[in-house]
C-alpha positions as CSV (number, residue, x, y, z in Angstrom):
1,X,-9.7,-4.1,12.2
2,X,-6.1,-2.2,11.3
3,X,-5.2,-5.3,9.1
4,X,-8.8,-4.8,7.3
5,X,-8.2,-1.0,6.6
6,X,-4.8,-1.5,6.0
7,X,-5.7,-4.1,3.7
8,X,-8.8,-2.0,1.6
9,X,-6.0,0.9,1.4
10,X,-3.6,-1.5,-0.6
11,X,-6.4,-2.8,-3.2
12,X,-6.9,1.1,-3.6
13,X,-3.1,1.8,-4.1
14,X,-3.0,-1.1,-6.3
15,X,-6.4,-0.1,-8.9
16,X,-4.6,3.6,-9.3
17,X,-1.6,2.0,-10.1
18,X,-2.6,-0.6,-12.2
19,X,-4.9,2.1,-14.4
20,X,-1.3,4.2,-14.1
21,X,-3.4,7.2,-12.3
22,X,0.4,8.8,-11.4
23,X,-0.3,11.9,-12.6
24,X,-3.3,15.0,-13.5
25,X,-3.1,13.8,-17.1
26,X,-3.4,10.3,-16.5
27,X,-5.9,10.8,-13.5
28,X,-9.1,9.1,-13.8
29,X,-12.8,9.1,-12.3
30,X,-14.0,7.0,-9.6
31,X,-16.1,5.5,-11.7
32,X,-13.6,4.4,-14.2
33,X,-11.6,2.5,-11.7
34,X,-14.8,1.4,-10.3
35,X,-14.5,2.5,-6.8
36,X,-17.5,4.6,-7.5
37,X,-19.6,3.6,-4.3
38,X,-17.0,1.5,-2.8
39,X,-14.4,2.0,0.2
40,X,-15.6,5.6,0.6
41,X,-14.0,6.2,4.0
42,X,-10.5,4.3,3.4
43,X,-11.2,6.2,-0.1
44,X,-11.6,9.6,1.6
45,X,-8.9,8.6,4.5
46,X,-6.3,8.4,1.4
47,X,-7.3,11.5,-0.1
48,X,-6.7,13.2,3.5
49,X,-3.3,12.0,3.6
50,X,-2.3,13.0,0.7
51,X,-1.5,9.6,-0.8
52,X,-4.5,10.1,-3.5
53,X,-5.2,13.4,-4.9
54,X,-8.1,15.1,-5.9
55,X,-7.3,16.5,-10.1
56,X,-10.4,17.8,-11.6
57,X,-13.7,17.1,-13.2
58,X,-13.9,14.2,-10.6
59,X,-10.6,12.7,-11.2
60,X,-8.0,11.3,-8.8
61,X,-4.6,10.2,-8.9
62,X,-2.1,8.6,-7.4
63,X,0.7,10.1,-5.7
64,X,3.6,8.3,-7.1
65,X,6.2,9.0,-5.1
66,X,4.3,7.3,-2.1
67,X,3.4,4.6,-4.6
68,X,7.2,4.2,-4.7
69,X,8.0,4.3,-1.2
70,X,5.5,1.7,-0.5
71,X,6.6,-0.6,-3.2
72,X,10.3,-0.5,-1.8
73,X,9.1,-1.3,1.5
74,X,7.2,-4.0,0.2
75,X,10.5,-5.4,-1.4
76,X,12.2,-5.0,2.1
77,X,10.1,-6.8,4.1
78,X,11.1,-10.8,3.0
79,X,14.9,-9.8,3.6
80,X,14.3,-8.7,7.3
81,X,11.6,-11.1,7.9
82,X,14.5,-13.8,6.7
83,X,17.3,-12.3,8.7
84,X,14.7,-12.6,11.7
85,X,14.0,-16.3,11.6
86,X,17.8,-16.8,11.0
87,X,18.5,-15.0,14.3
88,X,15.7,-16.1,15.8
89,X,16.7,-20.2,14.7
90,X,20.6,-19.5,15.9
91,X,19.3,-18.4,19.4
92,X,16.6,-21.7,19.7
93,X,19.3,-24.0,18.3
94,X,21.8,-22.0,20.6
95,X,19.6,-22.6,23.5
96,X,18.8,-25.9,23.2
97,X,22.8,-26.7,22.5
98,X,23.3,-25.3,25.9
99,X,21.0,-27.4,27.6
């Protein structure tokens, strides 16, 4: 169930920023990114943290300094999940060349 809400969270993140929702002037409705009377709770569990806020008239944003936080870690995660198979390949192959 985490990798479902987890999952719902990031298509959220992703419709602000692809509508550039980064800031009160650019913020827009629910209804224009129509998330109207979808994903209310990982909606509303967003908006708790901080991560989408509440502008005015109805509108919403996204916080875009979280937006680039998450996009570096995105970009990190292939480089360490490569340097992990290497280790983990060098200590099979190490293993087996000691048996």
């Amino acid at each position: 169930m985490g990798n479902t809400v987890a999952i719902v969270q990031g298509k959220i993140i992703r419709i602000f920023a692809e509508a550039n929702a980064f800031n009160k002037d650019t913020a827009k409705t629910l209804k224009e990114l129509n998330l109207e009377n979808r994903y209310s709770l990982m909606l509303n569990s967003l908006i708790r943290r901080g991560i989408i806020i509440k502008a005015f008239n109805g509108k919403y944003y996204l916080d875009y300094d979280y937006y680039q936080k998450h996009q570096d870690r995105k970009k990190m995660i292939i480089p360490i999940l490569c340097v992990c198979l290497f280790l983990y390949f060098f200590i099979y192959l190490g293993i087996l060349c000691l048996t």
